[in-house]
VOPAGU-2260 file (C-alpha; in pm, 1 decimal, decimal comma):
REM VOPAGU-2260
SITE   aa  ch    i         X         Y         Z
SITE  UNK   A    0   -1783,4     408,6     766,3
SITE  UNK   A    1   -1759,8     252,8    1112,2
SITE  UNK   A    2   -1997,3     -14,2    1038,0
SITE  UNK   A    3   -1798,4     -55,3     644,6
SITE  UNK   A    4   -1519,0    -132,2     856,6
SITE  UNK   A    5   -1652,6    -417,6    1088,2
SITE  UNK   A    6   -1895,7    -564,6     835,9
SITE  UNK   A    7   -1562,9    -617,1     630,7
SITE  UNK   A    8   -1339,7    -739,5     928,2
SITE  UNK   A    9   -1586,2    -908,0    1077,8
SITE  UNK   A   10   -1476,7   -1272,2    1036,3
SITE  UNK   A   11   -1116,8   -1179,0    1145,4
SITE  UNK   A   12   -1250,0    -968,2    1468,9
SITE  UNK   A   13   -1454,3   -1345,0    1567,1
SITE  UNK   A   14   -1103,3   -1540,1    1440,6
SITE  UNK   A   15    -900,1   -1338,8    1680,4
SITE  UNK   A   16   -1153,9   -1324,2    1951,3
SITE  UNK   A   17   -1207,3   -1725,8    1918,6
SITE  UNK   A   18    -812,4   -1789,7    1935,0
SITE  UNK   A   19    -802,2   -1585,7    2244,6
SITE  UNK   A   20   -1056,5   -1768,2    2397,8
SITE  UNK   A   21    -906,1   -2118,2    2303,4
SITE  UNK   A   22    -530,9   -1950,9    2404,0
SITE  UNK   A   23    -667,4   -1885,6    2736,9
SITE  UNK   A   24    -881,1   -2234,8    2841,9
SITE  UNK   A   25    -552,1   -2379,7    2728,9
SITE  UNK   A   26    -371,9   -2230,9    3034,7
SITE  UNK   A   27    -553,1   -2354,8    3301,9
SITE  UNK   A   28    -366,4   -2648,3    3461,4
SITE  UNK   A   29    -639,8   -2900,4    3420,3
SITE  UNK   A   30    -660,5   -2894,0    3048,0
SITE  UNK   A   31    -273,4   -2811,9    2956,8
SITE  UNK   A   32    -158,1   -3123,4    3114,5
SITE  UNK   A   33    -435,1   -3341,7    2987,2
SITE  UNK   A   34    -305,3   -3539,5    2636,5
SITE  UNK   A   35    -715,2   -3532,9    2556,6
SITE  UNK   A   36    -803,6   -3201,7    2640,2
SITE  UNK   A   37    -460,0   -3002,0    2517,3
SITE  UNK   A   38    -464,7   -3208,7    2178,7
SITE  UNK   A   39    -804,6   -3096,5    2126,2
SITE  UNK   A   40    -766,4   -2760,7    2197,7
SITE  UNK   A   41    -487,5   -2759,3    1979,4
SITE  UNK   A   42    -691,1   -2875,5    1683,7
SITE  UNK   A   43    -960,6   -2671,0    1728,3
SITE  UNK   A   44    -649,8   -2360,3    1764,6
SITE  UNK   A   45    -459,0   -2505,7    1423,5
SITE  UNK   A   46    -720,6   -2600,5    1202,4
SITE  UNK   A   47   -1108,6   -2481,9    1321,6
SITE  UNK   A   48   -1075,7   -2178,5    1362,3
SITE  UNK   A   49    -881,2   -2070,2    1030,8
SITE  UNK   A   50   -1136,6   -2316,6     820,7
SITE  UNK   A   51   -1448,6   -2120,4    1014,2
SITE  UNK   A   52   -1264,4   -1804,8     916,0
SITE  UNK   A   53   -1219,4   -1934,1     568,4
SITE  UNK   A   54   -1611,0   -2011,8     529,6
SITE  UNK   A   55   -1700,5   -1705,0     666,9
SITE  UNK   A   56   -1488,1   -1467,8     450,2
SITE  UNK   A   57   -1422,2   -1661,9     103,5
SITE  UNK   A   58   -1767,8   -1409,4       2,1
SITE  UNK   A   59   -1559,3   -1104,4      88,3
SITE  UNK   A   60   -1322,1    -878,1     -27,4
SITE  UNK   A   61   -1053,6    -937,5     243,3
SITE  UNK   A   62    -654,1    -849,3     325,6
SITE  UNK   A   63    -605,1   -1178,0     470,9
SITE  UNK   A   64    -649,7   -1555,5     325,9
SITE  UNK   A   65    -657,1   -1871,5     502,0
SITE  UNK   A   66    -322,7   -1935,3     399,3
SITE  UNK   A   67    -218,1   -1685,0     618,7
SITE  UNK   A   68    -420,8   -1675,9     901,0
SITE  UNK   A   69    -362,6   -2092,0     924,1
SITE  UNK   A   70      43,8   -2006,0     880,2
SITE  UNK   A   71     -67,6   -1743,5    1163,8
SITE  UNK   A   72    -156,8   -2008,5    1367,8
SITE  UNK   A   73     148,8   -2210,0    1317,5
SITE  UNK   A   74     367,5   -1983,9    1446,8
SITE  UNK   A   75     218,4   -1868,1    1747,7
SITE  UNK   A   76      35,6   -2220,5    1887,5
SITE  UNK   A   77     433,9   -2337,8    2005,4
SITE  UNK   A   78     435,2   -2040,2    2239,1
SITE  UNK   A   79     112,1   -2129,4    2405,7
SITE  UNK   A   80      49,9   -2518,1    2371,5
SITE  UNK   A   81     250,0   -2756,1    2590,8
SITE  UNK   A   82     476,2   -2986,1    2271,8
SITE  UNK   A   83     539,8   -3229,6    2524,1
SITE  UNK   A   84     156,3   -3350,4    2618,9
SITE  UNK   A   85      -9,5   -3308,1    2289,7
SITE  UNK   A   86    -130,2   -3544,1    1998,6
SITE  UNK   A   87      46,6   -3272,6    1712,9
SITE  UNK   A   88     369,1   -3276,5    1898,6
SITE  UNK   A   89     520,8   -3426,8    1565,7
SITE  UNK   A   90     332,1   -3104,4    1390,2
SITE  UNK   A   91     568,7   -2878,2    1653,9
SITE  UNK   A   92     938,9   -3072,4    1544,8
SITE  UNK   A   93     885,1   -3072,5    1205,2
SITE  UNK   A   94     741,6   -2647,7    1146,1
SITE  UNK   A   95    1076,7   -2577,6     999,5
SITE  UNK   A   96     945,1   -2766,0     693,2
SITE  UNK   A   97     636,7   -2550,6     684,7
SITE  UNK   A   98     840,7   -2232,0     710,0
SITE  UNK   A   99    1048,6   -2353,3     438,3
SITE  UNK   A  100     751,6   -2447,7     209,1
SITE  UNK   A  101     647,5   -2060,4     315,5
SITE  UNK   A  102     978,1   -1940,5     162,1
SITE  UNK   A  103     957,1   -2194,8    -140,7
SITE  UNK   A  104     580,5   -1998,1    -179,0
SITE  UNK   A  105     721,4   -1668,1    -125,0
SITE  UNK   A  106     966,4   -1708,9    -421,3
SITE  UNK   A  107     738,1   -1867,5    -645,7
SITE  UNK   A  108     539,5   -1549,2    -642,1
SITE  UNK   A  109     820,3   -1356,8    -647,4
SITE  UNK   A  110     927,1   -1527,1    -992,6
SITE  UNK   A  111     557,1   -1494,1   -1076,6
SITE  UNK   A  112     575,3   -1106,2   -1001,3
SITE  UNK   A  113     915,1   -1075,1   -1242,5
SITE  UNK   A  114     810,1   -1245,8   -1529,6
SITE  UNK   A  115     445,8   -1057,1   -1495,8
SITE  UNK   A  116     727,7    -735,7   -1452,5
SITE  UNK   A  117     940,7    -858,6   -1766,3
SITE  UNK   A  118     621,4    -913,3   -1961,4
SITE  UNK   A  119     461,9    -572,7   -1953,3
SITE  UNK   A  120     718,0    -370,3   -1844,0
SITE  UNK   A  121     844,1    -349,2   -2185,9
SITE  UNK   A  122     593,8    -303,9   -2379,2
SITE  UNK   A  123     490,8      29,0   -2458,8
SITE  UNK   A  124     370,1     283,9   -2261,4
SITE  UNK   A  125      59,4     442,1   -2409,9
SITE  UNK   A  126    -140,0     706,5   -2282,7
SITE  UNK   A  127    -357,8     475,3   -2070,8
SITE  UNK   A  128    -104,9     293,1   -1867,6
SITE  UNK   A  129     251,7     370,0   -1742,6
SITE  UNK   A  130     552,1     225,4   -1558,2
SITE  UNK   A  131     388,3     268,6   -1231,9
SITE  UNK   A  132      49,6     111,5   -1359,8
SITE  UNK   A  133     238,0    -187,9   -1498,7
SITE  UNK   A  134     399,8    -277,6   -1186,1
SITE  UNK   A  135     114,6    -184,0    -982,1
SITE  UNK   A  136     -85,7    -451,5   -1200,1
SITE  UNK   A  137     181,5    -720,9   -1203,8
SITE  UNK   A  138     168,1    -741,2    -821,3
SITE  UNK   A  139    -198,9    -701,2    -817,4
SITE  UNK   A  140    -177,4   -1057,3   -1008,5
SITE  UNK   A  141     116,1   -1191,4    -854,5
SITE  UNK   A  142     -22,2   -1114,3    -441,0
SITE  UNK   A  143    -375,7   -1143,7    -366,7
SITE  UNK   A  144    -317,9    -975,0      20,1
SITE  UNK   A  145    -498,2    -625,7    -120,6
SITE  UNK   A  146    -327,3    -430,3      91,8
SITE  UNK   A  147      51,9    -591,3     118,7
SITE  UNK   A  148      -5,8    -547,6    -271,4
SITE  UNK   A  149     -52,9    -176,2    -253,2
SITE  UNK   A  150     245,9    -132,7      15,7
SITE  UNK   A  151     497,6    -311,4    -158,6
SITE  UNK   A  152     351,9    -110,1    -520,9
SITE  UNK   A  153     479,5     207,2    -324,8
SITE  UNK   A  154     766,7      43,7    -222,4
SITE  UNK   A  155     916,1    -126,2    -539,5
SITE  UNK   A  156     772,7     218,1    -727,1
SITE  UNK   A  157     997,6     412,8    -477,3
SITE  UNK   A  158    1338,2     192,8    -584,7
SITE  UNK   A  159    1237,5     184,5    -941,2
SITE  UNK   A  160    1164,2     548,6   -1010,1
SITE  UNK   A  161    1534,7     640,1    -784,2
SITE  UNK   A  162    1750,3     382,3    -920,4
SITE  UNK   A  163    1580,4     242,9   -1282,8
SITE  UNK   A  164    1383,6     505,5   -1504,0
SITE  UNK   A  165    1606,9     751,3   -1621,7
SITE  UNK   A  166    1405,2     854,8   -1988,1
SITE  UNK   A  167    1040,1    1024,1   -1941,5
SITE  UNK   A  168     789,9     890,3   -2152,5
SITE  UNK   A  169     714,6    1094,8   -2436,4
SITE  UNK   A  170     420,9    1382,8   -2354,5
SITE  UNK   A  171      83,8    1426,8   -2579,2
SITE  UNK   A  172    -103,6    1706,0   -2597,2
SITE  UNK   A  173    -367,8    1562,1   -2364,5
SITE  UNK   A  174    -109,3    1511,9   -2095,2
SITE  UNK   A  175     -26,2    1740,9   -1823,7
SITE  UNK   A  176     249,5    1780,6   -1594,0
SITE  UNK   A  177     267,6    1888,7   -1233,4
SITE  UNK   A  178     633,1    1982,6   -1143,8
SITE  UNK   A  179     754,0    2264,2   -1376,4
SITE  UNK   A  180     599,5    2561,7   -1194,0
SITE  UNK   A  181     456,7    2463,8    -835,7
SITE  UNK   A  182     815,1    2471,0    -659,8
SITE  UNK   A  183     786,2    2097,7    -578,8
SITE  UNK   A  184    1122,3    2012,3    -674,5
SITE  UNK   A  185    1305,2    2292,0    -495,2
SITE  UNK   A  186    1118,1    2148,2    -186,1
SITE  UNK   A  187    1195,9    1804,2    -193,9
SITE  UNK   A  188    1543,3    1885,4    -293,2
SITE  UNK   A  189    1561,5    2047,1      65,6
SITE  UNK   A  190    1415,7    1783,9     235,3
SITE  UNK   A  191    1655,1    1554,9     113,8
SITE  UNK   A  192    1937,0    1775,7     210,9
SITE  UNK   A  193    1829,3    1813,1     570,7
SITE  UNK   A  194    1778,2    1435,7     583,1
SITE  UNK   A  195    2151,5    1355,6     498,2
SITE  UNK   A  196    2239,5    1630,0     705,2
SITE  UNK   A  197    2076,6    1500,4    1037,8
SITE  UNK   A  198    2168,5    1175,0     943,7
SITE  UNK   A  199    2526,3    1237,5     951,7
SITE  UNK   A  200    2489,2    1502,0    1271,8
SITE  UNK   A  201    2322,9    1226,3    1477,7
SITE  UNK   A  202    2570,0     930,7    1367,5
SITE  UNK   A  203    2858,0    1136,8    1463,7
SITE  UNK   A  204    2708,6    1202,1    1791,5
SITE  UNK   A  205    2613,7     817,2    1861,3
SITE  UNK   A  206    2840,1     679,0    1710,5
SITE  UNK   A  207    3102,6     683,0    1965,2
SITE  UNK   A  208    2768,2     560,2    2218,5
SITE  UNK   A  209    2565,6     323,1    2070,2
SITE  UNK   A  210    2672,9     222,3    1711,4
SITE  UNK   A  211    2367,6       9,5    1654,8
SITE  UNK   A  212    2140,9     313,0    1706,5
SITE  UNK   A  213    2322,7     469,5    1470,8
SITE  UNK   A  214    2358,3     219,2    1242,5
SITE  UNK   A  215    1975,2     172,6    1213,9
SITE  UNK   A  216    1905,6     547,2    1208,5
SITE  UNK   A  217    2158,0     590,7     934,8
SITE  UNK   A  218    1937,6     280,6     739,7
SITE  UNK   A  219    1634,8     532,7     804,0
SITE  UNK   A  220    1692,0     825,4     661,4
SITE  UNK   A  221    1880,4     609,4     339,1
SITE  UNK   A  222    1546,7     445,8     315,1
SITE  UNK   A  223    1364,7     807,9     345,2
SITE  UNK   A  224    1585,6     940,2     121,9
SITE  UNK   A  225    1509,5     675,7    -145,8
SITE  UNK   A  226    1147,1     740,9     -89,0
SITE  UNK   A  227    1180,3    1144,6    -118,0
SITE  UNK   A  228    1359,6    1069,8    -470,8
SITE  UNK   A  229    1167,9     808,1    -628,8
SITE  UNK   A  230     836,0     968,9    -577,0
SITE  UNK   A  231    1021,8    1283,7    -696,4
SITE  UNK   A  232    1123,3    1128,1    -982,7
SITE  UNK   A  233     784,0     981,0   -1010,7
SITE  UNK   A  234     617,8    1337,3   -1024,7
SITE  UNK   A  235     876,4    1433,9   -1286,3
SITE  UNK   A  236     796,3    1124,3   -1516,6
SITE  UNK   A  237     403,9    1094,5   -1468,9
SITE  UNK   A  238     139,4    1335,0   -1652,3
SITE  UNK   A  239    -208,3    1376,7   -1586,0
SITE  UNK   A  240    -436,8    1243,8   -1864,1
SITE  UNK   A  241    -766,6    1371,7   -2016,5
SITE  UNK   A  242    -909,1    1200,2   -2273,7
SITE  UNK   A  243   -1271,9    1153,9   -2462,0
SITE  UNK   A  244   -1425,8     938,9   -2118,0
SITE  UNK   A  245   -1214,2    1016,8   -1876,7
SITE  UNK   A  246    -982,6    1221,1   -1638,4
SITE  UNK   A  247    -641,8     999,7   -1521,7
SITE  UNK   A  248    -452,6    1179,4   -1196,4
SITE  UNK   A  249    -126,4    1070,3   -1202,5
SITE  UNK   A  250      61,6    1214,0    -899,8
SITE  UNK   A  251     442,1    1072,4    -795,6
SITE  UNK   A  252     382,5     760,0    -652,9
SITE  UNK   A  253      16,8     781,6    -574,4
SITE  UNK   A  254    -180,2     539,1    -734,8
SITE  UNK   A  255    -375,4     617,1   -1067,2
SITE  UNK   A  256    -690,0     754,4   -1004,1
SITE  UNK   A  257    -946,9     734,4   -1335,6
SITE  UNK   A  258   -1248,9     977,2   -1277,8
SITE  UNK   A  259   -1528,0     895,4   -1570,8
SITE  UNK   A  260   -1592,7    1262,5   -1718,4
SITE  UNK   A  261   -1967,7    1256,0   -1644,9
SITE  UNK   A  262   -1878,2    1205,6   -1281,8
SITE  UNK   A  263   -1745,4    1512,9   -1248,5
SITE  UNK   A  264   -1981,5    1821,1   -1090,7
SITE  UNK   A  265   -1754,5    2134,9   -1132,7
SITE  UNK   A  266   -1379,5    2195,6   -1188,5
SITE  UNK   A  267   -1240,0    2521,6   -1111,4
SITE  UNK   A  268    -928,1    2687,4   -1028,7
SITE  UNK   A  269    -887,9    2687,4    -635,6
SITE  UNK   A  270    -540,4    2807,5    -427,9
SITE  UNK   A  271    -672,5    2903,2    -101,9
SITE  UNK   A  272    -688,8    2684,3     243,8
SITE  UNK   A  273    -854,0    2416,0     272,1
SITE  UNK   A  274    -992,5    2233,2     635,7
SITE  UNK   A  275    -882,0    1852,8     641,4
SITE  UNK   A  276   -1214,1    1639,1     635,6
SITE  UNK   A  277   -1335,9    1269,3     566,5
SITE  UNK   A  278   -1454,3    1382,9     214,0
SITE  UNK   A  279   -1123,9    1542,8      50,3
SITE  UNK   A  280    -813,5    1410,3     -50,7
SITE  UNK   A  281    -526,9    1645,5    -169,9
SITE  UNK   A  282    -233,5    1431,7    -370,3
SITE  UNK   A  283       2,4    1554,0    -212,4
SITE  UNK   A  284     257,4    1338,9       3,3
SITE  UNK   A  285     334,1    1646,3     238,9
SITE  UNK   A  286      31,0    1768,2     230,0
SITE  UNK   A  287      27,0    2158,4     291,4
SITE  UNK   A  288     333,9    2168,9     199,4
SITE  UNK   A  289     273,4    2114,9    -130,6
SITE  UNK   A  290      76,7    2357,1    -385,0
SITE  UNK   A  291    -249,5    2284,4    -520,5
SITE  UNK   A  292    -433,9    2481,8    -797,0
SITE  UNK   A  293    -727,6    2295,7    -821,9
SITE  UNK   A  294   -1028,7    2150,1    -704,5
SITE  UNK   A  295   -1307,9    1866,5    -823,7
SITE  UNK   A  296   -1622,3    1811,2    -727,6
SITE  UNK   A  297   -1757,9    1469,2    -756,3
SITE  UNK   A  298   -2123,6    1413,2    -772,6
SITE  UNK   A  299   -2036,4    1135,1    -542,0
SITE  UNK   A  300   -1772,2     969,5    -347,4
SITE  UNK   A  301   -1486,1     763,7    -519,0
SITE  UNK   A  302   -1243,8     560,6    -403,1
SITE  UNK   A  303    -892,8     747,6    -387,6
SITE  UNK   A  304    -592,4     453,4    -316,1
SITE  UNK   A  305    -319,8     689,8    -122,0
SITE  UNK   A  306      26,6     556,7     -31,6
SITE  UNK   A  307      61,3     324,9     234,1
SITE  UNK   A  308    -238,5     109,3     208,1
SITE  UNK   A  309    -463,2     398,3     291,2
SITE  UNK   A  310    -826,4     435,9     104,3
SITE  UNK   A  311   -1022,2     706,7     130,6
SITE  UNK   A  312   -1379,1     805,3     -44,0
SITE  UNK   A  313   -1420,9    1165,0    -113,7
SITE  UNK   A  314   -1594,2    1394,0    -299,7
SITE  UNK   A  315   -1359,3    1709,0    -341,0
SITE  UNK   A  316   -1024,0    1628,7    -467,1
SITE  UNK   A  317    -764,5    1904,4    -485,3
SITE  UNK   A  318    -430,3    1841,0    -679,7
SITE  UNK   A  319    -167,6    2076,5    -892,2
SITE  UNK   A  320    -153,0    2075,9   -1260,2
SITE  UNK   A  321     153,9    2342,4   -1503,6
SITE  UNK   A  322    -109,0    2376,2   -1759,9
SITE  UNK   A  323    -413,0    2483,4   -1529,9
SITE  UNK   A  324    -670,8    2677,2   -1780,0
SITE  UNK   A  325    -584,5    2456,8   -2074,4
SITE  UNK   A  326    -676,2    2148,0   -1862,8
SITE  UNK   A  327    -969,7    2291,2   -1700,1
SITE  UNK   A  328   -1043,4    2432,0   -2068,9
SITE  UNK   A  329    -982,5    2075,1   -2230,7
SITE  UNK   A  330   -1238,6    1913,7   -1936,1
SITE  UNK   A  331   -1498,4    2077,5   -1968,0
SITE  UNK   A  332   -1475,9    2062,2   -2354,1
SITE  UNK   A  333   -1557,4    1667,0   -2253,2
SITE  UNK   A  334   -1805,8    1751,0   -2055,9
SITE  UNK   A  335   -2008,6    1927,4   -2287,3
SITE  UNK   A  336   -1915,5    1711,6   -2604,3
């Protein structure tokens, strides 16, 4: 896993390592008040680097593109290169036309994302794909940063589910739901209450000392709270899925998970406790918290995308399903078909 992570980061560990190196010849007296010498150093900083970078990782599935580790570079080479001794002094004057171009690029994909949004938002959901899925996708081809794409799907899921989808999507008989007998709405309901309620028991008591702290710890727990009841919602409006091929985990605002029938080594029913490891993922946002009812064995790892931008690759997955026999019953009719 280790060695996963650095093959994959590697060309931004050497970009970041490089810039340090070029940041800190640049501070030495001799070289920052040399025109040559800074305006070289400069270059290399601004433009060498992030093309190297470029070469290196165009072959791999990265977060980061040049676009935004040479925008990167922009913003921070101010703070350590002299403006006044330096051949891209002009380049220093005129950023705020660079940041604005980065706004300009920022909307575009924002009206990109909407009209991706608009497009297949309103078609019709069908067993295969729901609300969550469609937005999830529409960012996936509006933002090509892997993981901001995945964040902001949580995030934009979290506003939509509490403030836009009010009508469930109608249920088959292949679709199962998680929230009518596990408890996990009487749970989240008091969560929510103790959130306002410690949100309004620590404004009163700093408000009168610090209004900005309590100001920005009243934003917190708003933004928690929207969180809490969108993936609520979520968990109310999305159903597992098992059809001729495959098994589709649906679970608040966790992303869909398809598991190809054949992958699957053993489903059973499974309440006990469970010991946290590398190779199992629960969806569940709280955790142990929350119920669970059953377990799947995979005869070998899968990628799992949890919330947050966090991947993991188990082989046990444990999650809660109303209907329990009849969708272990309905699975391994696949299985055997």
């Amino acid at each position: 896993m280790k060695n996963k992570f650095i093959k994959k980061y590697l060309p931004l560990l050497l970009f970041i390592i490089v810039q340090i190196i070029i940041a800190g010849i640049s501070l030495n007296g001799n070289f920052r008040n040399d025109y040559k010498y800074s305006s070289i150093l400069t270059g290399l900083f601004l433009f060498l680097t992030p093309t190297v970078y470029h070469l290196l990782s165009k072959n791999t599935k990265t977060t980061f593109t040049y676009w935004f580790v040479f925008y990167l570079s922009i913003k921070i080479s101010p703070f350590i290169f002299t403006t006044d001794n330096n051949f891209f002094k002009i380049l220093f004057e005129y950023k705020i036309y660079l940041n604005i171009a980065f706004l300009i690029y920022l909307l575009y994909k924002t009206i990109v994302f909407i009209v991706e949004l608009k497009k297949r938002l309103f078609q019709k959901n069908t067993e295969t794909i729901d609300d969550f899925s469609i937005i999830s996708n529409s960012l996936g081809q509006s933002i090509k940063f892997e993981k901001l794409g995945k964040l902001l799907t949580f995030e934009i899921c979290s506003f939509y589910y509490c403030f836009i989808k009010w009508v469930k999507n109608k249920k088959n008989d292949n679709q199962f739901t998680t929230n009518n007998n596990s408890g996990i709405t009487a749970l989240y309901i008091g969560l929510m209450i103790a959130s306002i309620t410690e949100a309004f028991a620590i404004r009163s008591i700093l408000i009168s000392r610090n209004k900005t702290a309590a100001i920005v710890l009243l934003v917190l727990h708003l933004y928690i709270l929207i969180n809490l009841t969108g993936h609520l919602k979520a968990i109310h409006y999305r159903y597992h899925l098992v059809s001729a091929k495959t098994v589709v985990i649906r679970y608040g605002l966790f992303e869909t998970l398809v598991i190809p029938i054949d992958t699957i080594a053993s489903i059973k029913n499974f309440e006990g406790d469970y010991t946290k490891n590398k190779d199992l993922v629960k969806f569940a946002l709280l955790g142990k918290l929350e119920p669970h009812n059953i377990a799947i064995e995979l005869k070998e790892k899968r990628t799992v995308n949890l919330p947050f931008g966090i991947s993991r690759q188990p082989t046990t997955i444990l999650l809660y399903v109303d209907e329990i026999h009849d969708f272990i019953n309905t699975i391994n009719i696949e299985t055997s078909a």
